[in-house]
Each structure stands twice: as structure tokens, then as C-alpha cells.
C-alpha positions in Angstrom: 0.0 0.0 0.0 1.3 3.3 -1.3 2.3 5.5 1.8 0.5 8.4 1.7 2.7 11.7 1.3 0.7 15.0 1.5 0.2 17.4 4.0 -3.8 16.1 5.0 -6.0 18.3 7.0 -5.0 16.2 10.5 -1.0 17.2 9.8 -2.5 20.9 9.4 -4.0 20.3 13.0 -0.8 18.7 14.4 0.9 22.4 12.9 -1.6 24.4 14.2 -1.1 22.6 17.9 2.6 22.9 17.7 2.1 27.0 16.8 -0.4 26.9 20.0 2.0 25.0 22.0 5.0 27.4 21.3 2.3 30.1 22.4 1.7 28.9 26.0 5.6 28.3 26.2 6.7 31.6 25.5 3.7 33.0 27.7 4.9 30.6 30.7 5.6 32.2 34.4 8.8 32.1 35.4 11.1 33.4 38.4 14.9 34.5 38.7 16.3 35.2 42.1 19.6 37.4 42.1 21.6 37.5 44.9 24.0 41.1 45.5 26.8 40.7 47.5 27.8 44.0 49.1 31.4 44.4 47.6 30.2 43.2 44.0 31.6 45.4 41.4 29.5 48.4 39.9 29.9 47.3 36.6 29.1 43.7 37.3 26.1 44.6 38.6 25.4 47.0 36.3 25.5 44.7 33.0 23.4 42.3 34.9 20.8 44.8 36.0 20.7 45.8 32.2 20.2 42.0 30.8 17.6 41.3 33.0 15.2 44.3 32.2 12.3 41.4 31.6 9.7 42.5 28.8 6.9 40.3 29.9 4.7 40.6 32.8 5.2 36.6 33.5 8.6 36.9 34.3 9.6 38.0 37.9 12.9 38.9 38.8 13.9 39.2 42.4 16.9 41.3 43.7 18.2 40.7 47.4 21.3 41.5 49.4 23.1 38.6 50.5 22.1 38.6 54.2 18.5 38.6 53.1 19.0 35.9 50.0 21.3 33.9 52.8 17.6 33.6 55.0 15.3 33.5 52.1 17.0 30.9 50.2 13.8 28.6 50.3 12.2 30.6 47.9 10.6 29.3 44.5 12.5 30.2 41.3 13.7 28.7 38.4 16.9 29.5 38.6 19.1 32.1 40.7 22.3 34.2 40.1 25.1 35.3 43.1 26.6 38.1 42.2 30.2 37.4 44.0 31.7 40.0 46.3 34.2 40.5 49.4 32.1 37.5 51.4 33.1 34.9 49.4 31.8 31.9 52.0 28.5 34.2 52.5 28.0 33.4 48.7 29.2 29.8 48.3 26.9 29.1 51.4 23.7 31.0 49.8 24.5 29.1 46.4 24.8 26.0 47.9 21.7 26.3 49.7 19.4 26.7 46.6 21.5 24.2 44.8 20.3 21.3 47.3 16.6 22.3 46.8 17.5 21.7 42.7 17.7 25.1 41.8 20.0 25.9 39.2 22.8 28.2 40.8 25.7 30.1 38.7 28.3 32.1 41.0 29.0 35.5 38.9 32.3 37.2 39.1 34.8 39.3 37.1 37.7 37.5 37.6 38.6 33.5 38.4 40.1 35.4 41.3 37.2 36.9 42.6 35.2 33.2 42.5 35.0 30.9 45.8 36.1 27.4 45.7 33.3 25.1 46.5 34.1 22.4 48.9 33.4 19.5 46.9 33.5 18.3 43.5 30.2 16.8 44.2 29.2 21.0 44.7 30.9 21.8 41.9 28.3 19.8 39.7 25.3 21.5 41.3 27.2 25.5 41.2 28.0 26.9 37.5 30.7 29.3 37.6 30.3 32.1 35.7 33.5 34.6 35.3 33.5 37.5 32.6 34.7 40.6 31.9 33.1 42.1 29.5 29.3 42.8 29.0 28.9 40.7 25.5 31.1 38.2 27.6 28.5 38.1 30.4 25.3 38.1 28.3 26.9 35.0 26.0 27.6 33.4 29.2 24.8 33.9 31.3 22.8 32.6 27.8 24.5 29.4 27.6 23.9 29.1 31.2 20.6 29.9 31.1 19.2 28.2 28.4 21.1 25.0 29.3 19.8 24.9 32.7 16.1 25.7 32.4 12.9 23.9 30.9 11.3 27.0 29.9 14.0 28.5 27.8 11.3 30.0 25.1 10.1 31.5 28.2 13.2 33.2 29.0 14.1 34.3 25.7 10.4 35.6 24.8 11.2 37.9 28.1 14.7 39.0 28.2 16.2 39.9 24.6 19.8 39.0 24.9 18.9 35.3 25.1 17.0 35.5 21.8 19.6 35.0 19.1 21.5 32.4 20.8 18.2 30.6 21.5 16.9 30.8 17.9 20.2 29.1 16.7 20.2 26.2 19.0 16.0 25.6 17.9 17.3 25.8 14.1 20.2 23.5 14.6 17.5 20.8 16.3 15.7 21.0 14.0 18.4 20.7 11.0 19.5 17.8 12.3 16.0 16.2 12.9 15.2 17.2 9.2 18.8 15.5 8.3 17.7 12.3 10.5 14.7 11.8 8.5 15.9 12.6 5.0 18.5 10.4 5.7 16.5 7.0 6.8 13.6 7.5 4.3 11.9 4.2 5.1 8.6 4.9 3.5 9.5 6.7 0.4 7.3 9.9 0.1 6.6 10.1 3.9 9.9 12.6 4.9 8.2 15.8 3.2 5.3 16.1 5.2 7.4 15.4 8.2 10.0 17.7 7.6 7.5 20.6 7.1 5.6 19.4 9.9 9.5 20.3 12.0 10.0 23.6 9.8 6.1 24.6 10.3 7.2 23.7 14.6 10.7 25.7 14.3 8.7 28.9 12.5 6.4 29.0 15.5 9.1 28.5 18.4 11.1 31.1 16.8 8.3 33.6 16.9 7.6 32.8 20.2 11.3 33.0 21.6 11.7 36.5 20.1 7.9 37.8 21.9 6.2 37.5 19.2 2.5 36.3 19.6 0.8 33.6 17.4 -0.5 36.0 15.0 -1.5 36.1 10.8 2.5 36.9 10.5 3.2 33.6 12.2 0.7 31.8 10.1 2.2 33.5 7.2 5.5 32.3 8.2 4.2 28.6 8.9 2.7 28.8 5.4 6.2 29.9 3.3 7.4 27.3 5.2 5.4 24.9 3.2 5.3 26.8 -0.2 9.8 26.4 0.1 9.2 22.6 0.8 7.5 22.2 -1.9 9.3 24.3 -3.8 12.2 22.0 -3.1 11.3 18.9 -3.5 11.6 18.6 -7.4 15.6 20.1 -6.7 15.7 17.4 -4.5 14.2 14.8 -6.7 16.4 15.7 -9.7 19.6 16.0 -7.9 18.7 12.4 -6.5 17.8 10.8 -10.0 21.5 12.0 -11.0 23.4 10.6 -8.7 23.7 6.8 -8.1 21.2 5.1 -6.1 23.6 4.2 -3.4 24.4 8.0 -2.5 21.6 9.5 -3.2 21.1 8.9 0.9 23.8 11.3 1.2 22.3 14.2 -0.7 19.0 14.1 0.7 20.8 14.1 4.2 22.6 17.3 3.0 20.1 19.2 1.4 17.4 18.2 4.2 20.2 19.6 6.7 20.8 22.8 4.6 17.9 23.3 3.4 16.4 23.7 7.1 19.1 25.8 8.2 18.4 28.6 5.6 14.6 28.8 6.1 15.9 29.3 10.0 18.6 32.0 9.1 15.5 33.3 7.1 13.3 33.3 10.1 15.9 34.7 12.5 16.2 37.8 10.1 12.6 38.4 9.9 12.2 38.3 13.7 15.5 40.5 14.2 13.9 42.5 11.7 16.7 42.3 8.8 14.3 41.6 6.6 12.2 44.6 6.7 15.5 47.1 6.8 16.4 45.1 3.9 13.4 45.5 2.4 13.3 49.4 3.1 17.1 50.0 1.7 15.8 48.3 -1.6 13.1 50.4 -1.8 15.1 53.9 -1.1 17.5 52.2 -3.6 15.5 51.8 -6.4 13.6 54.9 -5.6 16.7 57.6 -5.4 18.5 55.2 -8.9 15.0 56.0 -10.8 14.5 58.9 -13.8 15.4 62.0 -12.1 13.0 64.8 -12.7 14.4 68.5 -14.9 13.6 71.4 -12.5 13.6 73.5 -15.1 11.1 71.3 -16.7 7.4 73.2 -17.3 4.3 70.6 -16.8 2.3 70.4 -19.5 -0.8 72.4 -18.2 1.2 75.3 -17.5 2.6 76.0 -21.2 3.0 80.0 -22.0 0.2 81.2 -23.2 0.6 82.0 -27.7 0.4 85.3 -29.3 2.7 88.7 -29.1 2.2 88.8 -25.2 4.4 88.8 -22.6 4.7 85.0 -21.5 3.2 84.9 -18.8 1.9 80.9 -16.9 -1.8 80.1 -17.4 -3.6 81.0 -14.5 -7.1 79.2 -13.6 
């Protein structure tokens, strides 16, 4: 029995519940405690003050001194930051303390100087580290960090912008591979397109949601080029398979699957950054200031001079 390979109106639904999906994980709750030891650097706490500026109402960050994070360590949070000072044990003692009740801990300093040694390996596990010295060195940090240790990382990024990018690249990269995976196995020949753009349809929405966006016409748009460049594709993909021998064609749907996905992502990264609208604005100026450039000395029709021995003189109405 021949498998069945287009996109029926049940693998619409299974889209359209991924898009809704990626909607309640971007709107999720979620809760960062930071911790400010007293002697902390300005700047330090400066860049982190400036990352965390949350631009969601469902995200909730907390800011305590250390004595007061040291007693109020049994609070709920996803994850909490210790901004390292001049009381180093006072720190490794508050991080420790959330990192027993599974919280995710990083200990944030300028300089591996500045960082406490944790008594144990075993510790070491449960406390991340964090030393930079620079505020793009902090934010691509404290993103790795971040988005490793949380479940809710379209939550996170949907909130606080310098997460986004890095984020968006990991989802497209997934998603690449997955796309790879399936293009590469193709056990029921015809059955990888509708799967792929099923993934691509899945990555379009988490992207949207990751940069704030809400499930909108634009994302439907989005989830719909998304199938018009699969389809698009697949006679490439078909040709460039018939030419090769049968025993490598494997490889080339593997490859084009893989890059295939990661340019529709690229795409879809632009579009949220906005790229593709400043793009789309400098083509327009372009073409606008290269067109016919009107004489100024040139008279418009309906205002010829007026015939006869008089003095020229415009038409008047």
C-alpha cells in the first residue's frame, strides 16, 4: 500500500497545535532570584541589571542583598544568580543552599580570582561558575547558562532579549539535524516531506515565540512559506537524486534536508531580528533615489506659456 505523502487536514492540525504549544511556552511564568553581595563590582552589577530588564509581565525577577538571600534561600525560582563579592563563604553558602533544593545556581564574578572554591566536587556539579569581563562576555555566558539549565527556555528568551539569538540558533540547529535524520532513513518513500515541514512549520512558531512575538496572521504566514519552500524544493531534491547513483543518493537528501532547514531558519531569524524589513526598506530607497530624475527647469504640461505677441506669462485658472 502506497504511503500516503501529502500534507492532509489532521498534519494541518498537528501544525496548528505545535504554533499553539509554542504560544503557551513563551507565555509561561517564570522566576529569577539574584543574589547582590555588598562588595560586588559596579559594573558587574550594572550589565546584569541591564540584561535582566524582563519584557513580559510573566517573568519576575527578584533582587536581594546577601544577608537577606542567605535567609530566604527557600524561595521558588527557576533558577538564581550570586553576584560574587568580598564575602566569598557568604555566597558559596547562599548558592549552595538553593542548589540542594534543585535550583540551578551560577556564581557570577569578574575575575577567576574573585570566584569561591566550592568544597566539593560533588558541589561543583550542582554550582556553575560564571566569570566574565566584558558585557557581551556576560550576556553569551549567562545565555549558555541559562538556556542550558532551564525547561522554559522559550520563556526566558520571549522575556529577556539578549537570550534570543542564541536561542533561535540552537531551535534551528535541532531542528536541522532532525530534518537530516529523516531525509537520511527514508523508510517509506514519500513520507519525509510532510514530516520535515511538519519540523519547519514547529521551528517557524518557536522562533516567533522565543523573540515575543504572539501567534499571529504573520506567524501563520510564516508557517505557510514554510510549506510553499518545501514544496518548492522537493523537485531540486528529486532531480539532484535521480543523478546521482542510487547508493548515495542517501547522502544528498541528508545534506540538502540539513541545509535546506538551516536557511529557512537563518530566514526566520532575520525576519524576527527585523533584517528583513530594513532590507526590504534599503531596496526600496535604492531603487527609488536610482529611478528617472525629474528637470527642475522642466514646465508641466498644463502650465505652457500662453501663444500670441504677449508677454509669456503661466496660465492662470
Amino acid at each position: 500500500m502506497a504511503a500516503h505523502s501529502g500534507f492532509s487536514f489532521s498534519r494541518i492540525i498537528d501544525v496548528l497545535g505545535t504554533g499553539r504549544a509554542a504560544r503557551q511556552d513563551g507565555s509561561a511564568s517564570i522566576s529569577l532570584i539574584v543574589i547582590v553581595d555588598s562588595g560586588v563590582s559596579h559594573e558587574l552589577a550594572c550589565w546584569v541589571r541591564d540584561a535582566l530588564v524582563a519584557e513580559r509581565t510573566s517573568a519576575a525577577v527578584h533582587v536581594m542583598a546577601l544577608p537577606a538571600g542567605l535567609s530566604d534561600a527557600s524561595a521558588i525560582c527557576d533558577a538564581s544568580i550570586v553576584l560574587v563579592g568580598d564575602n566569598k563563604s557568604g555566597c558559596t553558602q547562599c548558592a549552595l543552599r538553593y542548589a540542594h533544593r534543585g535550583v540551578p545556581v551560577a556564581l557570577l564574578a569578574m575575575s577567576s580570582l574573585d570566584m569561591p572554591s566550592l568544597p566539593s566536587e560533588e558541589l561543583a556539579v550542582l554550582v556553575s561558575p560564571l566569570v566574565a569581563q566584558t558585557c557581551p562576555e556576560l550576556e553569551s555566558l549567562l545565555s549558555r547558562w541559562l538556556l542550558d539549565v532551564t525547561d522554559k527556555p522559550i520563556a526566558f528568551a520571549a522575556s529577556f532579549p539578549f537570550l534570543r539569538k542564541s536561542l533561535a540558533h540552537s531551535l534551528v540547529m535541532r531542528c536541522a539535524v532532525e530534518n537530516a535524520t529523516i531525509g537520511a532513513v527514508d523508510i517509506i518513500h514519500g513520507s519525509d516531506l510532510p514530516l520535515m515541514m511538519a519540523n519547519q512549520a514547529k521551528l517557524a512558531f518557536e522562533v516567533s515565540s522565543s523573540y515575543g512575538k504572539d501567534i499571529s496572521f504573520d506567524s501563520i504566514a510564516d508557517a505557510a512559506a514554510v510549506i510553499a519552500v518545501a514544496y518548492g524544493s522537493r523537485g531540486m531534491w528529486r532531480a539532484i537524486s535521480a543523478a546521482v547513483p542510487s547508493t548515495m543518493s542517501w547522502v544528498f537528501r541528508t545534506l540538502l534536508a540539513f541545509l535546506n532547514t538551516q536557511a529557512l531558519g537563518l530566514f526566520l531569524i532575520a525576519h524576527c531580528d527585523g533584517r528583513i524589513d530594513q532590507l526590504a526598506e534599503r531596496l526600496h530607497d535604492l531603487l527609488y533615489l536610482s529611478g528617472p530624475v525629474k528637470k527642475e527647469a522642466e514646465i508641466p504640461a498644463e502650465l505652457k506659456l500662453v501663444p500670441g505677441g504677449e508677454k509669456p506669462r503661466y496660465v492662470s485658472y
